[in-house]
N, C-alpha and C positions, 0 to 999 in steps of 0.2 A: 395547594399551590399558593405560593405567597404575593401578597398584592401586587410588589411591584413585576412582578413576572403575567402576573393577568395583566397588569398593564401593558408590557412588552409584546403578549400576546395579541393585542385588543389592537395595537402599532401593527406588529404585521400582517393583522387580516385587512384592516386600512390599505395596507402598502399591496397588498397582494389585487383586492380588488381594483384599486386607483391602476396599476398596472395592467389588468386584464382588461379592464376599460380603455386602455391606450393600446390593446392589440397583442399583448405580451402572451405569451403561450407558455404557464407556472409549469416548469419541469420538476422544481424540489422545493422541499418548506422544513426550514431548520437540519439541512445538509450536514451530519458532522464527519471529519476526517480526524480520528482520535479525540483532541480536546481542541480541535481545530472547529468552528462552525462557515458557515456561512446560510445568513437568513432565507435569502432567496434565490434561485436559479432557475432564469428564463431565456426565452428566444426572442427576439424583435427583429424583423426582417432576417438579416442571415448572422446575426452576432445572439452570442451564447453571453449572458449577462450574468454576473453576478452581483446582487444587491443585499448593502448593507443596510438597517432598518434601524435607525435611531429615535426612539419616543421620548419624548418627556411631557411633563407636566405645564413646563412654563419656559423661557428662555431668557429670564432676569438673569442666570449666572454666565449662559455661555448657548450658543447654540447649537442642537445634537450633534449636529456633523464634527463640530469641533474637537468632540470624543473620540472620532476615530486617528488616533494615533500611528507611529509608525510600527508598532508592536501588532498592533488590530488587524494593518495591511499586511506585515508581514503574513500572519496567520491564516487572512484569506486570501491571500496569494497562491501558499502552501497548500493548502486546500482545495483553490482552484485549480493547481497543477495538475491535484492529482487525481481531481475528477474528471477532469478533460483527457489525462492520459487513460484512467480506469475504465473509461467510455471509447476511446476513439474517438474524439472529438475534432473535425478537420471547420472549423469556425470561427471568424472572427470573435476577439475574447473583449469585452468591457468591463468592469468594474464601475457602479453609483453607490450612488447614499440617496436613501429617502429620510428624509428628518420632517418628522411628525411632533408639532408642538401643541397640546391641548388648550382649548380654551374657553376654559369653565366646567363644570359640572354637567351641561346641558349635552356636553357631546361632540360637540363644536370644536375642528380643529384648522391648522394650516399642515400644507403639503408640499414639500418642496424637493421635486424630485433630480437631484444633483447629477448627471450625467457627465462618464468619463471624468469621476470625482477624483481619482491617484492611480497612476501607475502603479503597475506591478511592485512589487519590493524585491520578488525572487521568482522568473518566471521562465522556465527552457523544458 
């Protein structure tokens, strides 16, 4: 596997556990719908969430969140639709961003978990 995807991985076992710790109940971990993903899929009280998981190294150019474009939404939108239909899903729907910026070598990061981050792009 190539580094920077261990790194992505290393972001969402962060995002997964900071999650679990706040109550969250992990239904899916790297969800895909064709070449559609979405990172993570959980429950917090009675909303079915889906979170996007943005790592980086450092946040000198731009901050992770700011990656998620309207292409990205689209995709987990699409995504989202069609696991909530695939499943039966009768649950309130969110979308977040967790953006994971590291600091340093030692391990040490910040966590900033973005709640009700974008509306849907495509969503019935």
């Amino acid at each position: 596997m190539a580094q920077h995807n261990d790194f992505g991985k290393w972001g969402e076992d962060l995002a997964v556990h900071y999650l679990s710790e706040k109550g969250y109940a992990i239904l899916e971990r790297d969800w895909r719908y064709g070449h559609k993903d979405i990172d993570i899929i959980a429950i917090s009280d009675d909303t079915l969430v889906f979170v996007e998981v943005k790592t980086r190294r450092n946040d000198t150019f731009m901050r992770p969140e700011q990656s998620v474009d309207w292409k990205k939404i689209k995709n987990i939108t699409l995504a989202a639709n069609h696991y909530v239909k695939m499943n039966g899903i009768d649950l309130q729907i969110r979308f977040d961003i967790i953006s994971i910026v590291a600091k340093g070598a030692d391990g040490k990061c910040s966590i900033d978990h973005i709640e009700s981050a974008f509306l849907p792009y495509y969503f019935r």
